[in-house]
C-alpha positions in Angstrom: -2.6 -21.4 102.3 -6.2 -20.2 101.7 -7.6 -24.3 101.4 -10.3 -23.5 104.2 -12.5 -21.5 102.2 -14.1 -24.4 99.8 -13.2 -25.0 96.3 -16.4 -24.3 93.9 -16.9 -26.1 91.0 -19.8 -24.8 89.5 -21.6 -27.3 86.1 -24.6 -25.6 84.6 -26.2 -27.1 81.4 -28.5 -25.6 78.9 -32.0 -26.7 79.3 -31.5 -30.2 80.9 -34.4 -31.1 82.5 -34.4 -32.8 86.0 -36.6 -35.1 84.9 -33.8 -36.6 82.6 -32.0 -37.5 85.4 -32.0 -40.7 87.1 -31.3 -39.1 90.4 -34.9 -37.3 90.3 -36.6 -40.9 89.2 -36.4 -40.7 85.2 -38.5 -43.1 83.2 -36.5 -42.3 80.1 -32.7 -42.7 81.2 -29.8 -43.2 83.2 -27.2 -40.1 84.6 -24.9 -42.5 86.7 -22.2 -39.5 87.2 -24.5 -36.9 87.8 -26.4 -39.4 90.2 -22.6 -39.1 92.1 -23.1 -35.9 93.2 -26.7 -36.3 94.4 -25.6 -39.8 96.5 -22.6 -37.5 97.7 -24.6 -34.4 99.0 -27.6 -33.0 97.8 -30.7 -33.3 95.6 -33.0 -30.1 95.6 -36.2 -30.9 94.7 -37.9 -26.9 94.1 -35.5 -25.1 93.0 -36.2 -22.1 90.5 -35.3 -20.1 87.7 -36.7 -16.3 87.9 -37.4 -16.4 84.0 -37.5 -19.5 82.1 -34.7 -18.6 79.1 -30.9 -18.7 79.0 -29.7 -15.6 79.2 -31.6 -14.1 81.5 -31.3 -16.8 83.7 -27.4 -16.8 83.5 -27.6 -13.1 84.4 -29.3 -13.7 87.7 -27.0 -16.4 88.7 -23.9 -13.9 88.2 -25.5 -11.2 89.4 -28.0 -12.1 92.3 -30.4 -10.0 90.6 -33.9 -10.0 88.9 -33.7 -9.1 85.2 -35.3 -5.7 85.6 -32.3 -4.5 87.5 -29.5 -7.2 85.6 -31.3 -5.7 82.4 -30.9 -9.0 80.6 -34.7 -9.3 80.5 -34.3 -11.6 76.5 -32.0 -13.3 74.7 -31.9 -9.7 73.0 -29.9 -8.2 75.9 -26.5 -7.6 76.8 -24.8 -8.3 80.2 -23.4 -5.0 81.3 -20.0 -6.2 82.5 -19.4 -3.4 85.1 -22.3 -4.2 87.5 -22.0 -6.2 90.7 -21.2 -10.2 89.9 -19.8 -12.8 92.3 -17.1 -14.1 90.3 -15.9 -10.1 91.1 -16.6 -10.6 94.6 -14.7 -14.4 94.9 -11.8 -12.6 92.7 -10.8 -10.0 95.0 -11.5 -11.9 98.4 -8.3 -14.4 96.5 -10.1 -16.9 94.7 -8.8 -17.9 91.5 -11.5 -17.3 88.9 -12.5 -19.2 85.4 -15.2 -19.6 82.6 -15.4 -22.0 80.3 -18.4 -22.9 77.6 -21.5 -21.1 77.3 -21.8 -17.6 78.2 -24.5 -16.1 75.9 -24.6 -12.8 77.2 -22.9 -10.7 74.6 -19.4 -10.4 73.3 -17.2 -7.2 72.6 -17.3 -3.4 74.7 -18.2 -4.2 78.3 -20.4 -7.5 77.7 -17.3 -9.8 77.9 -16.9 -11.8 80.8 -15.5 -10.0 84.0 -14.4 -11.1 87.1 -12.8 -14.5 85.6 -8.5 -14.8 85.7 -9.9 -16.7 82.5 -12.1 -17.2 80.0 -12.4 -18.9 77.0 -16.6 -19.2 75.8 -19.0 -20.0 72.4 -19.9 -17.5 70.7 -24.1 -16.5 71.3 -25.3 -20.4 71.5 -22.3 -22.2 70.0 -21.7 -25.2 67.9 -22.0 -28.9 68.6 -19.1 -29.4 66.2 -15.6 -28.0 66.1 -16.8 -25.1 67.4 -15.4 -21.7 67.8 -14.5 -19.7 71.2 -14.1 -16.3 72.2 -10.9 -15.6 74.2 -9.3 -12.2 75.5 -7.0 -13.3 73.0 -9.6 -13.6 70.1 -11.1 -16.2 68.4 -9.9 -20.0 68.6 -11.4 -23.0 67.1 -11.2 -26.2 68.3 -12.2 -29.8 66.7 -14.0 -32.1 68.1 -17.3 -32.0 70.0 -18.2 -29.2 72.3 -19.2 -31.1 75.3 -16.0 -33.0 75.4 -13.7 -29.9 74.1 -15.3 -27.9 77.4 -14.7 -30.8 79.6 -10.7 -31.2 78.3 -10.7 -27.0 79.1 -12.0 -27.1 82.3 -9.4 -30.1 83.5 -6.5 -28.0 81.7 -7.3 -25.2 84.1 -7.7 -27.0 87.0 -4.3 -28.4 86.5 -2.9 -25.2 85.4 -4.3 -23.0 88.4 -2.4 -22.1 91.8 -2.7 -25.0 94.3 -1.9 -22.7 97.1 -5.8 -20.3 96.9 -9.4 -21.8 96.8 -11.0 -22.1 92.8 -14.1 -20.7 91.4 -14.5 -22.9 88.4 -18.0 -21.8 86.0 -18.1 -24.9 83.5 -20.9 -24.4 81.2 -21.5 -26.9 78.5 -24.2 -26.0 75.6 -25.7 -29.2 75.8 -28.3 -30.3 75.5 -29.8 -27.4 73.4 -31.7 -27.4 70.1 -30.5 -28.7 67.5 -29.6 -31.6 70.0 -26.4 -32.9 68.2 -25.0 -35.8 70.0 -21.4 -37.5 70.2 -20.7 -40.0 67.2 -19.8 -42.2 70.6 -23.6 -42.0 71.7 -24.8 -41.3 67.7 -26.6 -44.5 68.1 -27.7 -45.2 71.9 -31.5 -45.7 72.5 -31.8 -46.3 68.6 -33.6 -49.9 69.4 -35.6 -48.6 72.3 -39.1 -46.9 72.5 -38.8 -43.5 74.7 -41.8 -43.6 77.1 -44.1 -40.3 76.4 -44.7 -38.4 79.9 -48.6 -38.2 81.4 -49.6 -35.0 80.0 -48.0 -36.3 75.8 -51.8 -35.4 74.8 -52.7 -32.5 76.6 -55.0 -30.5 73.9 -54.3 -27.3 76.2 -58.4 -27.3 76.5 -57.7 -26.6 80.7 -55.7 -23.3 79.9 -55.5 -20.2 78.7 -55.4 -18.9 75.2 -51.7 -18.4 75.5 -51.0 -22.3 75.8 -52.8 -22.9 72.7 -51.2 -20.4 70.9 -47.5 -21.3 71.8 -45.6 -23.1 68.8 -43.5 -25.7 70.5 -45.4 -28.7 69.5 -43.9 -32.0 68.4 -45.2 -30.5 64.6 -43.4 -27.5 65.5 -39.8 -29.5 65.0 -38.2 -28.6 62.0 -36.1 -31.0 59.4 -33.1 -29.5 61.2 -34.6 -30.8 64.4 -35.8 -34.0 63.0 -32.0 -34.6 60.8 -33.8 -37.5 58.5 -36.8 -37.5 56.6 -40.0 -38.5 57.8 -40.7 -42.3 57.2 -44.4 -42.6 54.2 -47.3 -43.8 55.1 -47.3 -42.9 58.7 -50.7 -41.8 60.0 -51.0 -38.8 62.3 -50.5 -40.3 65.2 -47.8 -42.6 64.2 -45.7 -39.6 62.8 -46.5 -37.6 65.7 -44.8 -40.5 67.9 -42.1 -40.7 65.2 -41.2 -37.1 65.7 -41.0 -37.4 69.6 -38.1 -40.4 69.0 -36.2 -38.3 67.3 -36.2 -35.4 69.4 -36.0 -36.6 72.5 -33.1 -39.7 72.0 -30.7 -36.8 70.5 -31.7 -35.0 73.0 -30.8 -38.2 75.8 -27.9 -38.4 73.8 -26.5 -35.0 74.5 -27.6 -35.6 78.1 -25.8 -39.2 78.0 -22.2 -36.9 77.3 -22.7 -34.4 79.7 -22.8 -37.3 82.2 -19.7 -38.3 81.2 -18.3 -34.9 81.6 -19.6 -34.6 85.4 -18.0 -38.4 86.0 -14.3 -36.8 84.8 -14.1 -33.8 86.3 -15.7 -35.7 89.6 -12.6 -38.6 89.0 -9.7 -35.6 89.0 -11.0 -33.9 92.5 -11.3 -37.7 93.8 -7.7 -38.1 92.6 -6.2 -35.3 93.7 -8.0 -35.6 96.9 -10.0 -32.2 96.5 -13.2 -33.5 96.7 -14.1 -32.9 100.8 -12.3 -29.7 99.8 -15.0 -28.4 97.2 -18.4 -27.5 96.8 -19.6 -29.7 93.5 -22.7 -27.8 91.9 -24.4 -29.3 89.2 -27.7 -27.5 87.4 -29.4 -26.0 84.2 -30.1 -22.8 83.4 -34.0 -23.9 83.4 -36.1 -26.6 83.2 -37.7 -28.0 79.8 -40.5 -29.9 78.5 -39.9 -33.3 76.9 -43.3 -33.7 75.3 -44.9 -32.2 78.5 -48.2 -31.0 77.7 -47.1 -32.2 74.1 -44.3 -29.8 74.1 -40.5 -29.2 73.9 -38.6 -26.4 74.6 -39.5 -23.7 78.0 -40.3 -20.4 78.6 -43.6 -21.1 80.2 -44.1 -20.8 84.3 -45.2 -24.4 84.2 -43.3 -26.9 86.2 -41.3 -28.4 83.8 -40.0 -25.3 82.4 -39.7 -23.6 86.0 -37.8 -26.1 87.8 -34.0 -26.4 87.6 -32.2 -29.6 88.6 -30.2 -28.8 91.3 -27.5 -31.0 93.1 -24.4 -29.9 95.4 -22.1 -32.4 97.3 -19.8 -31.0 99.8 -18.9 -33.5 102.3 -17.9 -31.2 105.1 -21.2 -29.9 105.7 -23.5 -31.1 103.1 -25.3 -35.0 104.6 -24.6 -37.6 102.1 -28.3 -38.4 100.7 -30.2 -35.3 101.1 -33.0 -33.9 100.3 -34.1 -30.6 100.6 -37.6 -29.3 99.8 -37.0 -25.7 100.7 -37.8 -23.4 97.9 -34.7 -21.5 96.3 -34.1 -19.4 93.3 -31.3 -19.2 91.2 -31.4 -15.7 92.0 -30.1 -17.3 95.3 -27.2 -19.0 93.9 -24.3 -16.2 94.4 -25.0 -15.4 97.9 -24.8 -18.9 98.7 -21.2 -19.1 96.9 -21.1 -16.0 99.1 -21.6 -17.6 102.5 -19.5 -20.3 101.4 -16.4 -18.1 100.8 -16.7 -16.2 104.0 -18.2 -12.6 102.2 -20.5 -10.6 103.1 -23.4 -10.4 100.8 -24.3 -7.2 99.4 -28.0 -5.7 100.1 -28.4 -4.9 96.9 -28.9 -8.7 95.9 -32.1 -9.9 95.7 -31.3 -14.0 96.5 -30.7 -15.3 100.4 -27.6 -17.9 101.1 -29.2 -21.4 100.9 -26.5 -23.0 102.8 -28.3 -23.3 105.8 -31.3 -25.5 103.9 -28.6 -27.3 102.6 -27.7 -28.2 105.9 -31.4 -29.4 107.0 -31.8 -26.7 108.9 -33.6 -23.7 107.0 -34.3 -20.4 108.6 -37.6 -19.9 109.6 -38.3 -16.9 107.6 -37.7 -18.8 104.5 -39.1 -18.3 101.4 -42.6 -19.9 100.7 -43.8 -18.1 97.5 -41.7 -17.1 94.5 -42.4 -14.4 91.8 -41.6 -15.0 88.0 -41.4 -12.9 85.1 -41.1 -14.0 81.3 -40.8 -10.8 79.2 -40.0 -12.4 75.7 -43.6 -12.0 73.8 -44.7 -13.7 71.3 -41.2 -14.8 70.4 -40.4 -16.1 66.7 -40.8 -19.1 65.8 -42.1 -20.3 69.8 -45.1 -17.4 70.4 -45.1 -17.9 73.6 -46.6 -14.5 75.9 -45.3 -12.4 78.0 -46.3 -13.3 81.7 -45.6 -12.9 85.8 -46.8 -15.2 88.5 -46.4 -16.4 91.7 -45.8 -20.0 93.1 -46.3 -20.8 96.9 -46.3 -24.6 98.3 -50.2 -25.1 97.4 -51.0 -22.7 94.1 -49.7 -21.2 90.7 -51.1 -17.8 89.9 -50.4 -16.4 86.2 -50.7 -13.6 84.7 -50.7 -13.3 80.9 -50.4 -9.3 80.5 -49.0 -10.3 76.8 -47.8 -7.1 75.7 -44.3 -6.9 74.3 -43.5 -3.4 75.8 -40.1 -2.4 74.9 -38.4 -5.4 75.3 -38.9 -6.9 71.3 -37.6 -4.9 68.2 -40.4 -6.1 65.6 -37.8 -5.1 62.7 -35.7 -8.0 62.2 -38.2 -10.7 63.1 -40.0 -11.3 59.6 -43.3 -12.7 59.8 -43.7 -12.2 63.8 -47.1 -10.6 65.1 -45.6 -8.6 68.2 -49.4 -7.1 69.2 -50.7 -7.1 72.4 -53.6 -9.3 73.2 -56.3 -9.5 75.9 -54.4 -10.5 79.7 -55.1 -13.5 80.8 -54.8 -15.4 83.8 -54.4 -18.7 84.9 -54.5 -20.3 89.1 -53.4 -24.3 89.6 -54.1 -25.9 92.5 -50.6 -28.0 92.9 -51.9 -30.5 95.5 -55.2 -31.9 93.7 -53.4 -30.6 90.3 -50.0 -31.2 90.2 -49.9 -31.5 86.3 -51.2 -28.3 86.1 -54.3 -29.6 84.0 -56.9 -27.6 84.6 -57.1 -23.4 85.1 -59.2 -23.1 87.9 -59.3 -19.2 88.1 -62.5 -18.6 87.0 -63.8 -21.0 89.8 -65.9 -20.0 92.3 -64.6 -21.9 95.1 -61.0 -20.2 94.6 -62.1 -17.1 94.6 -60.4 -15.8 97.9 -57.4 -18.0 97.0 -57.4 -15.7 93.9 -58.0 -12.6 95.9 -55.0 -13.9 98.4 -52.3 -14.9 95.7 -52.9 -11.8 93.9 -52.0 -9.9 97.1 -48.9 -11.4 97.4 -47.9 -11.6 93.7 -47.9 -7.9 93.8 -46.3 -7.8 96.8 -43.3 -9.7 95.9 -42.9 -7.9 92.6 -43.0 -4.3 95.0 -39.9 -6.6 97.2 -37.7 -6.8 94.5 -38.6 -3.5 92.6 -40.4 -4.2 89.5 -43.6 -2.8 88.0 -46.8 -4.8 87.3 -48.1 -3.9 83.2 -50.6 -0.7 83.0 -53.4 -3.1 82.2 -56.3 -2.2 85.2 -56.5 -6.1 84.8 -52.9 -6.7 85.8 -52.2 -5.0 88.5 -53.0 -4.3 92.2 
């Protein structure tokens, strides 16, 4: 019997913010289930995505890679199912393999899932309602709502599976994605309650670059499909701009509310069939978002919100009940650390480390402190937000807004979208005296050897991992 090696139950959401979670002190509502986890094991408090938008972001947590060598650099690009992934690796070492939900990185040829014993996921972003799944099989539809329907899959396999070898199980719900369709059960939760806005509702973007101002994710941004009722009469500006932030963000709670329920079932079956010391419990989002942070929703930016993934793992055998761990880690890191945790060596060719040892309090010396990030989507319709790199340490944010679309955007089929280049910018934050990220001090005198420093390194990590700064003398070393 193969029990030794841990179970790993792996939960990733689409653009749950951690600061929708009770567990990381939200002001707006309660996540008892996912809160489990986090009283169980582990909360990590800066943890990172390497590009702030689903696909790519699912790409590096298969693959261990950056996007310039996964080459799922948009939502445009396919997941070349014959590269290196560690559901692959866990497969052949004897673990039993599955994935179920959201896959969003092509379907048909070689951008099906591989590496799974099974797989059963939505088609590109998937539906809230009886929605439709891709199988090796073909296409099934199921009724219901998806977040439950994924839930009821995941527990089929789990009972179905081979008790006798250790589990890989990738459970990836949609929620709580645009267009934010909740439950009927939670259809009316929050509906008498007034949603706190967050510090930075009425940031005018006047203490950033060009590219903030520019960006089209603004409570007026929301469509009618967003919105789903029409706007109340005789609401001033303000009042309607506060109107449209109730709508978006209680559907948005609301998603989050089932997705708690989710974690709480499949947490009840391990508890009950006494796998729970047995498995490593994961529970994340492919990226952060903004709930009217800097009077936005949505991501793609390098800004806190958007850059920071919720993060929490429980595995009682190793794993302190309560912790906290600051360390940074990338989901580019994720894989090797299922890795380490299987026993397997982890190929060179990965660009992320094994966390397990921060996980255990004890983090190597030569851990990270800075990260590099790269968002290649410019100017992408309707959002128009630029293309940019950048590097975080402990004390600073350095971006760069190169804002060229190079060859990653096919201006054809995106009517009405203005795909130019424009001037780079850039943008430095001081994270202790600015931890909002409020004001650009880049053109500041005083930070002009931080700028001369970070830049340095920024380069220097995107030389580490292989990628090529943009041709503009302004953007590069």
């Amino acid at each position: 019997m193969e029990s030794k090696r841990p179970n790993i139950l792996f939960i990733m959401t689409d653009d749950h913010a951690a600061h929708a979670m009770s567990c990381y002190g939200s002001r707006i509502n309660r996540t008892p289930n996912l809160d489990r986890i986090a009283e169980a094991g582990l909360r990590g408090d800066k943890v990172f995505c390497t590009n702030s938008i689903c696909a790519p972001s699912r790409a590096c947590i298969l693959s261990g890679t950056y996007n310039h060598v996964n080459g799922v650099r948009t939502l445009n690009d396919r997941f070349d199912g014959s590269q290196d992934t560690v559901a692959k690796r866990l497969r052949a070492s004897g673990y039993q393999t599955g994935l179920i939900g959201k896959w969003h990185l092509g379907h048909g040829d070689e951008a099906d899932p591989t590496g799974f014993d099974h797989w059963c996921v939505l088609p590109g972003q998937g539906d809230y309602d009886d929605p439709r799944f891709y199988t090796p099989e073909g296409t099934i539809q199921v009724e219901g709502y998806c977040t439950d329907i994924i839930t009821d899959m995941s527990l089929d396999w789990l009972r179905g599976r081979d008790p006798e070898k250790p589990f890989m199980l990738m459970c990836h719900h949609k929620a709580p994605h645009r267009p934010w369709r909740p439950s009927p059960t939670y259809a009316d939760l929050f509906e008498e309650e007034d949603i706190p806005t967050p510090p930075t509702f009425d940031d005018d973007h006047s203490g950033h670059a060009e590219a903030a101002r520019q960006a089209k994710m603004t409570m007026w941004d929301l469509t009618e499909k967003d919105l789903k009722r029409p706007i109340p009469e005789g609401l001033s500006r303000e009042e309607e701009r506060h109107w449209r932030y109730q709508r978006y963000i209680k559907d948005y709670l609301r998603c989050v509310q089932s997705v708690d329920d989710s974690v709480g079932r499949l947490l009840d079956y391990l508890e009950e069939e006494n796998l729970f010391e047995e498995t490593v419990v994961v529970y994340t989002s492919d990226q952060g978002f903004f709930l009217g942070d800097h009077a936005w929703y949505d991501k793609r930016f390098m800004y806190e919100e958007s850059l920071r993934m919720p993060f929490l793992v429980s595995y009682p055998k190793e794993i302190p009940a309560g912790s906290v761990c600051d360390d940074m880690i990338l989901n580019v890191d994720f894989p090797s650390t299922f890795m380490d945790w299987a026993g397997l060596e982890i190929p060179e060719a990965w660009h992320g480390r094994s966390a397990r040892e921060c996980f255990q309090g004890r983090a190597p010396r030569d851990w990270r402190r800075r990260m590099y990030y790269r968002y290649w989507m410019h100017k992408d319709d309707p959002h128009n937000v630029w293309a940019h790199y950048g590097l975080r340490t402990e004390d600073y944010k350095l971006i760069c807004y190169y804002a060229d679309p190079l060859d990653c955007n096919d201006p054809g089929p995106r009517v009405g979208a203005d795909l130019g280049a424009e001037p780079p910018e850039w943008e430095l934050f001081d994270l202790k005296k600015d931890p909002r990220e409020m004001l650009n001090v880049y053109t500041d005198p005083d930070y002009e050897g931080v700028v001369e420093n970070l830049k340095e390194k920024l380069f220097a990590e995107m030389e580490a991992v292989g990628d090529t700064p943009h041709s503009h003398p302004d953007c590069r070393p």
